[in-house]
N, C-alpha and C positions, 0 to 999 in steps of 0.2 A: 336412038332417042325415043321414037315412037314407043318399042319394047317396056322402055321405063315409064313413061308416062301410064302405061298398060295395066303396069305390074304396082304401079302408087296405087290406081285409081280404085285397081281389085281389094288393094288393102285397105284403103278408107272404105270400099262399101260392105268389105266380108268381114274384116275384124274390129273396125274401128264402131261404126255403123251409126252416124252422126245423126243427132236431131232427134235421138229415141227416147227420151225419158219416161216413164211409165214406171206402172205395177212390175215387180218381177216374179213374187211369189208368194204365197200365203199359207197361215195354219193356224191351226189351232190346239194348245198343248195341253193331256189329259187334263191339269189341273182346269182348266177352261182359258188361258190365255190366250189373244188375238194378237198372234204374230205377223206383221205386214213388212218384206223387203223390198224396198223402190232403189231406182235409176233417175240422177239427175245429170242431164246435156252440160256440160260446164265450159264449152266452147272451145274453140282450137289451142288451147295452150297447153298441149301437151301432158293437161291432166283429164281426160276427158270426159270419164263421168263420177259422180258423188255415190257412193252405194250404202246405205242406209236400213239399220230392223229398226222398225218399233214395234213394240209392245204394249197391251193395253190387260192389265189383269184385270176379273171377271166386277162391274162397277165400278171402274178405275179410270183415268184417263191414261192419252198415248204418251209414252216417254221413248226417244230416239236411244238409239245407241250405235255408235261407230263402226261400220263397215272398213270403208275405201275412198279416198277421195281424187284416186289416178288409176280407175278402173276403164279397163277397156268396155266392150258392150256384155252385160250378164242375160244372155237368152233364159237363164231358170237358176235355179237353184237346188240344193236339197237340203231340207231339214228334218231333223229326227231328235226326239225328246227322250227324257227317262225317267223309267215310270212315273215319278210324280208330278212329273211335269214341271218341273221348277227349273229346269235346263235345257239347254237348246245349244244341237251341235250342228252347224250349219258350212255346207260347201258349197260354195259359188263358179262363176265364170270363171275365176280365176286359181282353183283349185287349192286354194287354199283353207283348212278344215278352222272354222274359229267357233272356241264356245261362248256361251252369254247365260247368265246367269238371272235367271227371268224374273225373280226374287227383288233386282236393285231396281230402284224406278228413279229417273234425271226427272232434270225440268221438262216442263209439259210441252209437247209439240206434237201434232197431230199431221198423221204422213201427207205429204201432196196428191199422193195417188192410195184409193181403196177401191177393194171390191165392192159389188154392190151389198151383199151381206153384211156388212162391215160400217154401212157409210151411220 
């Protein structure tokens, strides 16, 4: 019983990694866009965090676009653009490679977490 209690406890604090929401990673694509991905704590139900890019073209304001919303914890990400910068292929904690096309801009929403550069 102990063994299991052991082996929960290592996985909520190694993989799950509760209460962390924050910045995950940032950049900036030739074209000049301010790409910001965050992490929101979405509590124990099983979907536990929200993973979210926004984007802000050069004068523009921030518009969201859909990540994850049953991610486990994203320690970093990668992002990497082409040449013109109007695209962005990004892989996260959870290894899956998604593009986003930097060009469409949603309704305005500005991220919860920025860098200081950025704010």
């Amino acid at each position: 019983m102990e063994a299991a209690l052991i082996m929960i406890s290592c996985l909520i604090a190694f993989v799950i990694k509760p209460y962390q929401s924050g910045l995950v990673d940032h950049a900036r694509s030739p074209s000049g866009t301010d790409c910001v991905v965050t992490q929101e704590w979405n509590g124990w139900t099983g979907e536990f965090y929200t993973v979210e890019l926004y984007t802000r073209m050069p004068g523009g304001r921030w518009s969201p676009h859909y990540v994850d919303h049953e991610a486990t914890h994203w320690s970093g990400c990668e992002m990497k653009f082409d040449a013109g910068g109007t695209r962005l292929t990004m892989t996260g904690g959870d290894k899956v490679e998604r593009i986003f096309d930097l060009t469409v801009q949603g309704q305005e929403k500005k991220p919860p977490f920025l860098p200081p550069g950025m704010k």
